[in-house]
PDB file with one MODEL, atoms N, CA, C and O in Angstrom:
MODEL        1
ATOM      1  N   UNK A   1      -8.070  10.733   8.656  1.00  0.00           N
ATOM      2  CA  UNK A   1      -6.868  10.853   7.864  1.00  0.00           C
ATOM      3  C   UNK A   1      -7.146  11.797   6.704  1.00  0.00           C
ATOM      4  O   UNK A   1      -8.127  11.644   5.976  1.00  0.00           O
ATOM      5  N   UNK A   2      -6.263  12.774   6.547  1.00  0.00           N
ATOM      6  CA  UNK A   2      -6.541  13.990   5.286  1.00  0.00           C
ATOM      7  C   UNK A   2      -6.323  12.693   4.201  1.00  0.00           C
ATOM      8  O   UNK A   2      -5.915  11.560   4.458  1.00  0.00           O
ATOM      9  N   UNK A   3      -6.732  13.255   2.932  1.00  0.00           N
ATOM     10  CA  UNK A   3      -7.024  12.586   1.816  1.00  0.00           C
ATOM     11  C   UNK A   3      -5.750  13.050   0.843  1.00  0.00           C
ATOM     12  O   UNK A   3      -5.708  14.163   0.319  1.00  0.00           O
ATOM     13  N   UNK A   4      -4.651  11.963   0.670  1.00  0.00           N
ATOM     14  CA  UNK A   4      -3.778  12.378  -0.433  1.00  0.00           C
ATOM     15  C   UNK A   4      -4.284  12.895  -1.422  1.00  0.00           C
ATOM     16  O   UNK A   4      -5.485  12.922  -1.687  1.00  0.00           O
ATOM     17  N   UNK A   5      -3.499  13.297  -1.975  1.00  0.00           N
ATOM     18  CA  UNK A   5      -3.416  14.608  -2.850  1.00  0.00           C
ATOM     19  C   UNK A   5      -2.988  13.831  -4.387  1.00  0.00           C
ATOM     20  O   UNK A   5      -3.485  14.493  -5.297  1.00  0.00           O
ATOM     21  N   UNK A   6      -2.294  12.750  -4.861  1.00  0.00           N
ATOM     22  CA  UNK A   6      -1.936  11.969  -5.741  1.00  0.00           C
ATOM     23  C   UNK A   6      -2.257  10.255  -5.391  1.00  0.00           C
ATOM     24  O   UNK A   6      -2.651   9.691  -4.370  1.00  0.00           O
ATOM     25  N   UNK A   7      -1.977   9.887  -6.403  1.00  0.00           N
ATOM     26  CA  UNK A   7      -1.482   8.031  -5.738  1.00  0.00           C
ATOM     27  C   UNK A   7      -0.586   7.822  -5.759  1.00  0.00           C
ATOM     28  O   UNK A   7      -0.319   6.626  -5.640  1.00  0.00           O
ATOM     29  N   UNK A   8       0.524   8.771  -5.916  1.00  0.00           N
ATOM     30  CA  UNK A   8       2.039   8.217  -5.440  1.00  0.00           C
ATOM     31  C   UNK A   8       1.862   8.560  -3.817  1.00  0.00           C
ATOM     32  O   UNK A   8       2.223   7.724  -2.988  1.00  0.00           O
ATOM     33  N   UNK A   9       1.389   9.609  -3.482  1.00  0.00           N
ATOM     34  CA  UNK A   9       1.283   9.771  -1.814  1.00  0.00           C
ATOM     35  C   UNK A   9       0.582   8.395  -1.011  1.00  0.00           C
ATOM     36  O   UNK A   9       0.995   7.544  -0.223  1.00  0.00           O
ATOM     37  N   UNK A  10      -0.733   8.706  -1.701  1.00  0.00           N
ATOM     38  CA  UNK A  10      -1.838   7.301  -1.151  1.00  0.00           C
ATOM     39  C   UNK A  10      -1.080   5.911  -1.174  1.00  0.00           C
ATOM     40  O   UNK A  10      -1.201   4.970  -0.391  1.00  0.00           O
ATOM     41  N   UNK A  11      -0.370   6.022  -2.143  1.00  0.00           N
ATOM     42  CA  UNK A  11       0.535   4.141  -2.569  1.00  0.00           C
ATOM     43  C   UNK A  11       1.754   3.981  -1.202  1.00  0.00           C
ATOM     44  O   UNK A  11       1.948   2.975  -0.520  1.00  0.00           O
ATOM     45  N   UNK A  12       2.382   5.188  -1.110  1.00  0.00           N
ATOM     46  CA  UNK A  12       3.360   5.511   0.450  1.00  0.00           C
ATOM     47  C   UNK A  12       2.631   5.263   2.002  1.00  0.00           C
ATOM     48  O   UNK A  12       3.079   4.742   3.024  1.00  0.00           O
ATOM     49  N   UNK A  13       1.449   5.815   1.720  1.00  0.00           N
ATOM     50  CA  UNK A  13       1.033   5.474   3.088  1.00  0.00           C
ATOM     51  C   UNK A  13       0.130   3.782   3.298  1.00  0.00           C
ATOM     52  O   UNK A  13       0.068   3.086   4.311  1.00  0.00           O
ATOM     53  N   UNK A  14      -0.469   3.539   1.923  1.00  0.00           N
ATOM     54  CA  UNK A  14      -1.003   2.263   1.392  1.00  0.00           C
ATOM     55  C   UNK A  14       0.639   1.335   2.651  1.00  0.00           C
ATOM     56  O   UNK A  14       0.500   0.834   3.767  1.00  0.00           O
ATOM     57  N   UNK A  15       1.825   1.453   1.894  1.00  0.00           N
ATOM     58  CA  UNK A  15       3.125   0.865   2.302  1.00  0.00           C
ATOM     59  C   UNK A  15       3.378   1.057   3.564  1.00  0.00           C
ATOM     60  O   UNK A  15       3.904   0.070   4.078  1.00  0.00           O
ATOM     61  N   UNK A  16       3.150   2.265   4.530  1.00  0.00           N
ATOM     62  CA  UNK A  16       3.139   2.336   5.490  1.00  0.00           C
ATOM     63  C   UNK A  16       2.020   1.114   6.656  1.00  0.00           C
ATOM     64  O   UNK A  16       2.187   0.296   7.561  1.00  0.00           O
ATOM     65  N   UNK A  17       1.220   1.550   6.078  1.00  0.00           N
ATOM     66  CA  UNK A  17      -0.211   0.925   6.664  1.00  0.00           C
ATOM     67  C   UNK A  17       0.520  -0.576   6.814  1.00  0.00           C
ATOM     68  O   UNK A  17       0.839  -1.055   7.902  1.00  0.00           O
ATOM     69  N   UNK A  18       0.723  -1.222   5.532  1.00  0.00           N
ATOM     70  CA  UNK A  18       0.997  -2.786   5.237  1.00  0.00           C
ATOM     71  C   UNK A  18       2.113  -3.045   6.554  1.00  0.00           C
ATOM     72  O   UNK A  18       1.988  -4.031   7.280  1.00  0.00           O
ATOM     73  N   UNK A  19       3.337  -1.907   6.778  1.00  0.00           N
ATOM     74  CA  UNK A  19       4.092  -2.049   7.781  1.00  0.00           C
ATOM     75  C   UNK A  19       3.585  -2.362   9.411  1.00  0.00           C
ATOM     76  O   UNK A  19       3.713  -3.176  10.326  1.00  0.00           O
ATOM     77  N   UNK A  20       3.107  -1.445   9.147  1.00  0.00           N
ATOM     78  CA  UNK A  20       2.038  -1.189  11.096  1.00  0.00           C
ATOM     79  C   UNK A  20       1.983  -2.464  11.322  1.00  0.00           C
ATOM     80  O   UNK A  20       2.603  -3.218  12.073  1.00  0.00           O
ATOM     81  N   UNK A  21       0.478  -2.704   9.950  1.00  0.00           N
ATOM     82  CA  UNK A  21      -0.048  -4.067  10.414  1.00  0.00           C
ATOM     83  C   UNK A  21       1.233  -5.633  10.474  1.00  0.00           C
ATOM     84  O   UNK A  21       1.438  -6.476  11.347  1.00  0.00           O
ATOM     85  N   UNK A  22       1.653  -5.476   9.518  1.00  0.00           N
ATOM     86  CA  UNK A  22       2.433  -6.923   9.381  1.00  0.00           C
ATOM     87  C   UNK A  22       3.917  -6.742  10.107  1.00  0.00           C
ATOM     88  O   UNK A  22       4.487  -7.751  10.521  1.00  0.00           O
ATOM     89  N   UNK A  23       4.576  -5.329  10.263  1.00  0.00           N
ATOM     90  CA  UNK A  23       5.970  -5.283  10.343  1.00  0.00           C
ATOM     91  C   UNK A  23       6.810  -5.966   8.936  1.00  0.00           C
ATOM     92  O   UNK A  23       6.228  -5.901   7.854  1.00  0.00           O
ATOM     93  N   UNK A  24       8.212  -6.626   9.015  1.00  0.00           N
ATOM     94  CA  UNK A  24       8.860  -6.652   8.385  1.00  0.00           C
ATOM     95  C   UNK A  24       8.723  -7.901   8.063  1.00  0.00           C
ATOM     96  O   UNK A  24       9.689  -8.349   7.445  1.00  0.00           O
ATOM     97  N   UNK A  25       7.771  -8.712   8.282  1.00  0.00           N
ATOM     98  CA  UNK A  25       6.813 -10.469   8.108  1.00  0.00           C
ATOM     99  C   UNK A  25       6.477  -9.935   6.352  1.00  0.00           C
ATOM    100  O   UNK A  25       5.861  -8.886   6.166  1.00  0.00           O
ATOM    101  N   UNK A  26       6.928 -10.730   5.249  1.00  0.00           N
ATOM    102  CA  UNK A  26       6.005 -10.721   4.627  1.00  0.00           C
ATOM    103  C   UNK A  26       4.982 -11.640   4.428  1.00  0.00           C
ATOM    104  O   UNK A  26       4.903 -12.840   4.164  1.00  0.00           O
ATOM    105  N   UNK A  27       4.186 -10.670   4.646  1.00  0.00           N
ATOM    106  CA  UNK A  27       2.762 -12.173   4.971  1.00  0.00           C
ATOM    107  C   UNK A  27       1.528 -10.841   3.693  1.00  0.00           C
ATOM    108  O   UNK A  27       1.595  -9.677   3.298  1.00  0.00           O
ATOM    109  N   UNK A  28       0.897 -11.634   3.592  1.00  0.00           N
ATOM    110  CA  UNK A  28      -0.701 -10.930   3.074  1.00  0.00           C
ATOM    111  C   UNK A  28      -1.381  -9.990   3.955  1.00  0.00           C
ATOM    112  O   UNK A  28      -1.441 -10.132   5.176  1.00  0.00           O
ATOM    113  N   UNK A  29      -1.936  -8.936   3.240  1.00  0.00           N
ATOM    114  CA  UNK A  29      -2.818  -8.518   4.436  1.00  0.00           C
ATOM    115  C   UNK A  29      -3.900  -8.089   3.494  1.00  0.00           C
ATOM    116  O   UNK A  29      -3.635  -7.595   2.398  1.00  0.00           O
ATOM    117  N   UNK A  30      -5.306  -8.310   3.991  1.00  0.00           N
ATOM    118  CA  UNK A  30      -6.492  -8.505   3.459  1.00  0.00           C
ATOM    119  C   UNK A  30      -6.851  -6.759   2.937  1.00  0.00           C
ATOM    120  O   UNK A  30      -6.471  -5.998   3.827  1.00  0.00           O
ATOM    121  N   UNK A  31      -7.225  -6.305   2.219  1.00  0.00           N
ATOM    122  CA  UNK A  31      -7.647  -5.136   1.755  1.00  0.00           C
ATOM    123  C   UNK A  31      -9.107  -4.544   3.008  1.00  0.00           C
ATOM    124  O   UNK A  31      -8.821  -3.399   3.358  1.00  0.00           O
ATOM    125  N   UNK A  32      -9.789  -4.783   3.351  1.00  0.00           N
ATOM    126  CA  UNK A  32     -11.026  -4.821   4.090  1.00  0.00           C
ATOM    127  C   UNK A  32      -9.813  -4.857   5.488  1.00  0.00           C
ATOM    128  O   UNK A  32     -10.497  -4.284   6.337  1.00  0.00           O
ATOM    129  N   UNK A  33      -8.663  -5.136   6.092  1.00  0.00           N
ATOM    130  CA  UNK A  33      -8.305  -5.190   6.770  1.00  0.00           C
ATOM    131  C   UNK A  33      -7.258  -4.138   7.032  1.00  0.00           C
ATOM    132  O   UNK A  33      -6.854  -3.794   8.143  1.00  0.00           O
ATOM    133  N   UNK A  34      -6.777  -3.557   5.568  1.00  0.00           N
ATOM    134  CA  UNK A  34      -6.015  -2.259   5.146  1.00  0.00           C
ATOM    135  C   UNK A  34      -6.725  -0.705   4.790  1.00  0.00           C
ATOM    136  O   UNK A  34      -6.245   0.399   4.533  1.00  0.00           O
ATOM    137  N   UNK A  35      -7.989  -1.190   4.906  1.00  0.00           N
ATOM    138  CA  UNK A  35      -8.893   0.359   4.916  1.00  0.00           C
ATOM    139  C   UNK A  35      -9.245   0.910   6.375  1.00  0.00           C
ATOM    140  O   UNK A  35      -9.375   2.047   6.829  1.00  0.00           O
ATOM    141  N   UNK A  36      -9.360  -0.558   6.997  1.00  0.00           N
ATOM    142  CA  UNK A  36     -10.476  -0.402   8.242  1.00  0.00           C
ATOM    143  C   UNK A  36      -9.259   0.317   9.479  1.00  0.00           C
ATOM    144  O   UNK A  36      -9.528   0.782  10.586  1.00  0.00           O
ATOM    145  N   UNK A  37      -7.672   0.172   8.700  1.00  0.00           N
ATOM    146  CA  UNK A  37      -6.202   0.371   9.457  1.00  0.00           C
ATOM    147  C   UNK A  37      -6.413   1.982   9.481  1.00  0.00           C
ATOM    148  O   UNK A  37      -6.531   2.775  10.415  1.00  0.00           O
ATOM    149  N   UNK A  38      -6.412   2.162   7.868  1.00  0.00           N
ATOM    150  CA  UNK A  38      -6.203   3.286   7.307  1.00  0.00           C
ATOM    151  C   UNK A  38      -7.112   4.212   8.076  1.00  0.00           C
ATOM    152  O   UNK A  38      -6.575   5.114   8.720  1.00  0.00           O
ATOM    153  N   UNK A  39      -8.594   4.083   8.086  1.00  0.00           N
ATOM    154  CA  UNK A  39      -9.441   4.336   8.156  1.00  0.00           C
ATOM    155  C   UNK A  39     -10.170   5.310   7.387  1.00  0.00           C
ATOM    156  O   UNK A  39     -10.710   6.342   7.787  1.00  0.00           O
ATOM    157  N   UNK A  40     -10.077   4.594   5.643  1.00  0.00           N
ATOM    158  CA  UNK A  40     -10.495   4.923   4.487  1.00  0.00           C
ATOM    159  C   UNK A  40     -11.381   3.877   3.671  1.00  0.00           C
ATOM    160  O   UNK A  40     -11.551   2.848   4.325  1.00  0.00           O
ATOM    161  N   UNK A  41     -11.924   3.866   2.554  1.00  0.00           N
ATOM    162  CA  UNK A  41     -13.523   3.673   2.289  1.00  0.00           C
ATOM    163  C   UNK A  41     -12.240   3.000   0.807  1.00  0.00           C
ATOM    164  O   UNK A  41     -11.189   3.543   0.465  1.00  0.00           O
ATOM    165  N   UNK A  42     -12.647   2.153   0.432  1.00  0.00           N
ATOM    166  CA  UNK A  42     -11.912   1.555  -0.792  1.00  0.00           C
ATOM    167  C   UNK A  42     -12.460   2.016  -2.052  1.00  0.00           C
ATOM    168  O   UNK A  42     -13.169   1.201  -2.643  1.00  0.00           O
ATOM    169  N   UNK A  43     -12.255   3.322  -2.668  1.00  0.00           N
ATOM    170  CA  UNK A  43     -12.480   3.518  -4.220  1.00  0.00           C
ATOM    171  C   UNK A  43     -11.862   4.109  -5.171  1.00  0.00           C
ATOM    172  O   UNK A  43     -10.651   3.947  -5.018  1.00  0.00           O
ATOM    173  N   UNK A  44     -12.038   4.550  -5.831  1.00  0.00           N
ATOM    174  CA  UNK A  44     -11.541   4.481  -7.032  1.00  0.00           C
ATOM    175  C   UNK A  44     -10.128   4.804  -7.035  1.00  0.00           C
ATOM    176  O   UNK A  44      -9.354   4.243  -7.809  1.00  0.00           O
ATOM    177  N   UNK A  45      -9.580   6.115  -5.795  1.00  0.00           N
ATOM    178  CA  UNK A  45      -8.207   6.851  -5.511  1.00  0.00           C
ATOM    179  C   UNK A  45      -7.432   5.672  -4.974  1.00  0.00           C
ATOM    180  O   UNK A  45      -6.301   5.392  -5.370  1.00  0.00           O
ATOM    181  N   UNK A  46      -8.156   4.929  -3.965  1.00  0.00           N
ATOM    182  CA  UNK A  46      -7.431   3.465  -3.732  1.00  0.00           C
ATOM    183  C   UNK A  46      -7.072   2.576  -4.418  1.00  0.00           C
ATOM    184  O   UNK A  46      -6.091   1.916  -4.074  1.00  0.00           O
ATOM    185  N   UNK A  47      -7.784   2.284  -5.638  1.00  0.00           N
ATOM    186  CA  UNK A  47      -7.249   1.514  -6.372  1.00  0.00           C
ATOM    187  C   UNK A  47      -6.412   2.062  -7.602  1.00  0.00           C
ATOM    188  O   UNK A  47      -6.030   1.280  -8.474  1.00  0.00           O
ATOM    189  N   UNK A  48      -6.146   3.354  -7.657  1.00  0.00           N
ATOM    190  CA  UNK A  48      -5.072   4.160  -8.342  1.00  0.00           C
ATOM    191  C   UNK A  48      -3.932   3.979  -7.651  1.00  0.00           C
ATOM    192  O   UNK A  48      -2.803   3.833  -8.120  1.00  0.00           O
ATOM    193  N   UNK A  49      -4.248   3.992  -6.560  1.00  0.00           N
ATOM    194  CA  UNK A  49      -2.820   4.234  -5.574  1.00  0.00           C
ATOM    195  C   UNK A  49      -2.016   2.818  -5.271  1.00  0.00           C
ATOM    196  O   UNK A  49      -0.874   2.742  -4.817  1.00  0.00           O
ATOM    197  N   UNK A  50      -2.985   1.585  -5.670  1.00  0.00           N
ATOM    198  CA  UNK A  50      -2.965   0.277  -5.533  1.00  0.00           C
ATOM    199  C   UNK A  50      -2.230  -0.343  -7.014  1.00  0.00           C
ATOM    200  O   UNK A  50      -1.370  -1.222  -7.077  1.00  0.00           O
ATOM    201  N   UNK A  51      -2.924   0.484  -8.265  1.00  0.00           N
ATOM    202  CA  UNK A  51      -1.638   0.217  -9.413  1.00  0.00           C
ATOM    203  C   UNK A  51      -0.231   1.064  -9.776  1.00  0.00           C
ATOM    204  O   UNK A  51       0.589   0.829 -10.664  1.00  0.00           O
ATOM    205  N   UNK A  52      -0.247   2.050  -8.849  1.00  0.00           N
ATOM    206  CA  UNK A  52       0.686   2.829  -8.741  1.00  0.00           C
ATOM    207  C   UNK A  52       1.424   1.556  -8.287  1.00  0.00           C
ATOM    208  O   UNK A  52       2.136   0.877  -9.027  1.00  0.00           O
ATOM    209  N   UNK A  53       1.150   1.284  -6.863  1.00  0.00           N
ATOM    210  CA  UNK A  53       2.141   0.493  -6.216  1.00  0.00           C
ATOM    211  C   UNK A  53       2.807  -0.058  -6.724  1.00  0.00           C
ATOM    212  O   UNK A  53       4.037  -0.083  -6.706  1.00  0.00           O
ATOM    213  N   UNK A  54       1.596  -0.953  -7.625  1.00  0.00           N
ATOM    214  CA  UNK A  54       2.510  -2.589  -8.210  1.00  0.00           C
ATOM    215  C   UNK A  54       2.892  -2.129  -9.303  1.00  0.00           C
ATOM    216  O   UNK A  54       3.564  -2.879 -10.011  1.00  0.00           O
ATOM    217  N   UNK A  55       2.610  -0.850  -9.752  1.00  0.00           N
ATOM    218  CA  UNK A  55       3.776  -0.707 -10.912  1.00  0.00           C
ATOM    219  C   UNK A  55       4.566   0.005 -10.237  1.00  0.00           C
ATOM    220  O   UNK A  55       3.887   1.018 -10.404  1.00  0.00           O
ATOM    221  N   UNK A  56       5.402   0.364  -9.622  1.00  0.00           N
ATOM    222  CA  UNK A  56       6.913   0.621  -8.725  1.00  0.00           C
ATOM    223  C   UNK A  56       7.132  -0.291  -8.355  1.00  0.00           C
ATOM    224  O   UNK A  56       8.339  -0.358  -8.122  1.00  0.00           O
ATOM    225  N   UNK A  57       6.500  -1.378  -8.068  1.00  0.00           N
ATOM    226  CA  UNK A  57       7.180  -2.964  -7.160  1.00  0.00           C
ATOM    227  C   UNK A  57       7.236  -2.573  -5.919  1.00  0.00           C
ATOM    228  O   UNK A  57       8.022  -3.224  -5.231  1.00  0.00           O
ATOM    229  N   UNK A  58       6.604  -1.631  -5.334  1.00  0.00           N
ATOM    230  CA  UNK A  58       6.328  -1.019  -3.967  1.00  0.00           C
ATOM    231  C   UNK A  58       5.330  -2.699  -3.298  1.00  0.00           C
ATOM    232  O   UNK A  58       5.719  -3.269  -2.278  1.00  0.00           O
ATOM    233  N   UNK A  59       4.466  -3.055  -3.867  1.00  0.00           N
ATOM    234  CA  UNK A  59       3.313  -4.246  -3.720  1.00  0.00           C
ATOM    235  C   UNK A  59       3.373  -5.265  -4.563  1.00  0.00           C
ATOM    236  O   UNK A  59       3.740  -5.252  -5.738  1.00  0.00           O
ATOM    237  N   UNK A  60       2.994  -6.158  -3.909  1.00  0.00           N
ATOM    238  CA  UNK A  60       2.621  -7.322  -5.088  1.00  0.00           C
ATOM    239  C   UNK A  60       0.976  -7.611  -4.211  1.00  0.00           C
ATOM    240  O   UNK A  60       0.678  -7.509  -3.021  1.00  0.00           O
ATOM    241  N   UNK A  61       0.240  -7.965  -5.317  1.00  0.00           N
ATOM    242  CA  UNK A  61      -1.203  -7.345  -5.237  1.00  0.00           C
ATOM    243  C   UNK A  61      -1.817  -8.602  -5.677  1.00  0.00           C
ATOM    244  O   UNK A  61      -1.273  -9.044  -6.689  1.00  0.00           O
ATOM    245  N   UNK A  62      -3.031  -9.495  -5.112  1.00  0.00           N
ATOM    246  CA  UNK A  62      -3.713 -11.069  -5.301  1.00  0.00           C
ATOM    247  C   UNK A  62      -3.994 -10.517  -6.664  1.00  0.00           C
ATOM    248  O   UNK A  62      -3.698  -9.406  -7.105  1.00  0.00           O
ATOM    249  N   UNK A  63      -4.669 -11.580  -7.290  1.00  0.00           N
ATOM    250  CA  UNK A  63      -5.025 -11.093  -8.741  1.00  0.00           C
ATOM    251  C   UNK A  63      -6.190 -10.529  -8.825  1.00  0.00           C
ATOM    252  O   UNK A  63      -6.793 -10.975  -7.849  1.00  0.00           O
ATOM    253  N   UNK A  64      -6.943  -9.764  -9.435  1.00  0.00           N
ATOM    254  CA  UNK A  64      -8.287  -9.162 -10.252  1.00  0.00           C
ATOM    255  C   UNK A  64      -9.391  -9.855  -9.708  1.00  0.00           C
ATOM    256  O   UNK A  64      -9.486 -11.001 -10.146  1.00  0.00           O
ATOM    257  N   UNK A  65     -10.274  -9.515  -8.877  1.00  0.00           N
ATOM    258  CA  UNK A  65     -10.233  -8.433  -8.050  1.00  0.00           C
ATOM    259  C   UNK A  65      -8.900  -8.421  -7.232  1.00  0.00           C
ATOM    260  O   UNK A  65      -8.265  -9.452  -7.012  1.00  0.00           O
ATOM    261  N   UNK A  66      -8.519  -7.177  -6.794  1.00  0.00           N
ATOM    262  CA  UNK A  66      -7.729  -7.333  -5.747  1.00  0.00           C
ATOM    263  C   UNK A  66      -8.060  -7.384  -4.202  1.00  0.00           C
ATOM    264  O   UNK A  66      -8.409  -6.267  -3.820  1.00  0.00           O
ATOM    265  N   UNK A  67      -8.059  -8.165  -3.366  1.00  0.00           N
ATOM    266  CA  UNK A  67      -8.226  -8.614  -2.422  1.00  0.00           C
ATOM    267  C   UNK A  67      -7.459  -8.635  -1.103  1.00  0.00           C
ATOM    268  O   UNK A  67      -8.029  -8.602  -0.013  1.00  0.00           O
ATOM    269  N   UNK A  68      -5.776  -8.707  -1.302  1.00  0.00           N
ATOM    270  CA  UNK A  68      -4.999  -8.228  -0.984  1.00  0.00           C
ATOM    271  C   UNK A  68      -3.762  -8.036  -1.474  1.00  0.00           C
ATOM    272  O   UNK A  68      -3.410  -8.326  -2.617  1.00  0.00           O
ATOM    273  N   UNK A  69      -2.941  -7.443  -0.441  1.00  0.00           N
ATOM    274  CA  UNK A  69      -1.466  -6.918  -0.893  1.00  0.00           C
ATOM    275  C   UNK A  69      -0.374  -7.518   0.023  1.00  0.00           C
ATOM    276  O   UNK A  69      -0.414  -7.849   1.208  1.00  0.00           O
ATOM    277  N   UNK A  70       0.486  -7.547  -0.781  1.00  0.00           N
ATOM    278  CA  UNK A  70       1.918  -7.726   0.652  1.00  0.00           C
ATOM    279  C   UNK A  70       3.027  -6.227  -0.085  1.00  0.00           C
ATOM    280  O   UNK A  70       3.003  -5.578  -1.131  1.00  0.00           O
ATOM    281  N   UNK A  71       3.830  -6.233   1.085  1.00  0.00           N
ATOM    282  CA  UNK A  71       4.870  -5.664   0.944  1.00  0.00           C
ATOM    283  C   UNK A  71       6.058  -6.505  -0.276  1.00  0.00           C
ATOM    284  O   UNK A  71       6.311  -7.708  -0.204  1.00  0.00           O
ATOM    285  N   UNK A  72       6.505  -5.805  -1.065  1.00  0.00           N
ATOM    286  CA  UNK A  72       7.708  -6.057  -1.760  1.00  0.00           C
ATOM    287  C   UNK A  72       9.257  -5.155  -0.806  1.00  0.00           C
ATOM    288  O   UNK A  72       9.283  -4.208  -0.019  1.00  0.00           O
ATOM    289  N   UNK A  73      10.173  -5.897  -1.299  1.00  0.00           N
ATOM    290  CA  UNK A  73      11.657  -5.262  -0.578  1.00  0.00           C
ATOM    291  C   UNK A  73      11.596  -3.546  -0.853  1.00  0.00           C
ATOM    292  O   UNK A  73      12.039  -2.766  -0.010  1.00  0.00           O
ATOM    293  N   UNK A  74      10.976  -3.073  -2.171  1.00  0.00           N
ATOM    294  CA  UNK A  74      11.126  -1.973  -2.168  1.00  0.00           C
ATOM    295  C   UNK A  74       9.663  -1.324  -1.506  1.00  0.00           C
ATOM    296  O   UNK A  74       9.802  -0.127  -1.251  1.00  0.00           O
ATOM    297  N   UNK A  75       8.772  -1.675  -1.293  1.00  0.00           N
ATOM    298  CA  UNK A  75       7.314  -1.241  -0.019  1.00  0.00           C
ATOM    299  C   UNK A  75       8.129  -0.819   0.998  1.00  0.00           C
ATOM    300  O   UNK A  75       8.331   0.341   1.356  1.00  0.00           O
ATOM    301  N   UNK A  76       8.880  -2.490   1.730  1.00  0.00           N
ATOM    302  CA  UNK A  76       9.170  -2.287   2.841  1.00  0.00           C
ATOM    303  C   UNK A  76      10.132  -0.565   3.052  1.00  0.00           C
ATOM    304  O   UNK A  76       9.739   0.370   3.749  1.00  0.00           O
ATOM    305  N   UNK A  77      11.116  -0.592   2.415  1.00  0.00           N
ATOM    306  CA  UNK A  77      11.762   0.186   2.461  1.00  0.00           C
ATOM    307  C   UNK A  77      11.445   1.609   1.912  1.00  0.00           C
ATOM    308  O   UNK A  77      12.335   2.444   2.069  1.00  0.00           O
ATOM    309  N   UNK A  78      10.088   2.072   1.177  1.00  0.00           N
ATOM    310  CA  UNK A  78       9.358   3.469   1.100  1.00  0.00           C
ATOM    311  C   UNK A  78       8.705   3.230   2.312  1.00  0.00           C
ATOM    312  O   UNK A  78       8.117   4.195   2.800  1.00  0.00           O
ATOM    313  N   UNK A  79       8.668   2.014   2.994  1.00  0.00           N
ATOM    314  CA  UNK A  79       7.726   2.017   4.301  1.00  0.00           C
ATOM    315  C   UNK A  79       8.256   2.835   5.351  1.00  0.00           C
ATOM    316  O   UNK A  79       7.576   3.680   5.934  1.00  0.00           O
ATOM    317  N   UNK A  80       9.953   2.500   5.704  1.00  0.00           N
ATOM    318  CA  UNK A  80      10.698   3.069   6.569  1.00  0.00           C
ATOM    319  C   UNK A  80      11.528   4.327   6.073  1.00  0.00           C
ATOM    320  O   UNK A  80      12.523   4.805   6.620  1.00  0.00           O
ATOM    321  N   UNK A  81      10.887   4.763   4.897  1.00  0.00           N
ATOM    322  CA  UNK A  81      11.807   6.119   4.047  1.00  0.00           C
ATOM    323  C   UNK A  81      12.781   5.944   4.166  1.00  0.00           C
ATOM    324  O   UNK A  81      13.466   6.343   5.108  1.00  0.00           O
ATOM    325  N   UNK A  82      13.112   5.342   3.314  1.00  0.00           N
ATOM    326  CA  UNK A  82      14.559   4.884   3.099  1.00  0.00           C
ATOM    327  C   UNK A  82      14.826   4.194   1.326  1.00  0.00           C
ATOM    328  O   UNK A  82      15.531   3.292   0.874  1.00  0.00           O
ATOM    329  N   UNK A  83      13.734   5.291   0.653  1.00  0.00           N
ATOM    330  CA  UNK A  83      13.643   5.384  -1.056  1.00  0.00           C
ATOM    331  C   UNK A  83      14.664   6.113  -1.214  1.00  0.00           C
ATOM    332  O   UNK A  83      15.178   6.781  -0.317  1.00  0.00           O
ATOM    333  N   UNK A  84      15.167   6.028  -2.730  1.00  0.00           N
ATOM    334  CA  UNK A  84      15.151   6.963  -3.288  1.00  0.00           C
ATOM    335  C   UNK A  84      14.353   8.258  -3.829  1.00  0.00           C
ATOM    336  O   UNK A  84      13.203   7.998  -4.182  1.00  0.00           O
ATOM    337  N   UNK A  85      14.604   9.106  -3.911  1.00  0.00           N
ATOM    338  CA  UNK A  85      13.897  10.163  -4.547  1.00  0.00           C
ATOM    339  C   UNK A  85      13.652  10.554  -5.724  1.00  0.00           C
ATOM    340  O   UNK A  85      14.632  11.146  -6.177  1.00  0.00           O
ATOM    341  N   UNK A  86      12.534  10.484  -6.657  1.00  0.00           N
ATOM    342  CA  UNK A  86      12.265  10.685  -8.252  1.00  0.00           C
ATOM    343  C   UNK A  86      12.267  12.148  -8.278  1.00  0.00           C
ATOM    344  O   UNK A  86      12.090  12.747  -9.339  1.00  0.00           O
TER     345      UNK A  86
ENDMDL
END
């Protein structure tokens, strides 16, 4: 997978990924289970792209460490592009 370019990109496909795996279930999905999807290495751009999220309400994110993520109504829906545009 090419390497986003920001963490608003990385946080979109972060939302995508969460889709694949879970679909439109909101359920948890384990971080170690969202890299290995991705097939990316968890650091530092990941976890930029991981407070990006939860500050858009794109994610809601376990607490400190983060461990995992679920989809929020607005994830799901940057999941299926179907955002608005900033």
């Amino acid at each position: 997978m090419a390497k986003p370019k920001s963490p608003k990109a990385l946080a979109l496909l972060i939302c995508k990924a969460v889709h694949e795996i879970k679909g439109s279930d909101l359920q948890w999905v384990s971080l170690r289970d969202l890299c290995k999807h991705m097939e990316l290495r968890h650091n530092n751009a990941f976890d930029d792209a991981l407070e990006y999220a939860r500050n858009e309400e794109l994610l809601s994110c376990g607490p400190l460490p983060i461990h995992s993520v679920m989809l929020t109504h607005n994830g799901e829906m940057a999941a299926r592009g179907k955002t608005k545009r900033k």
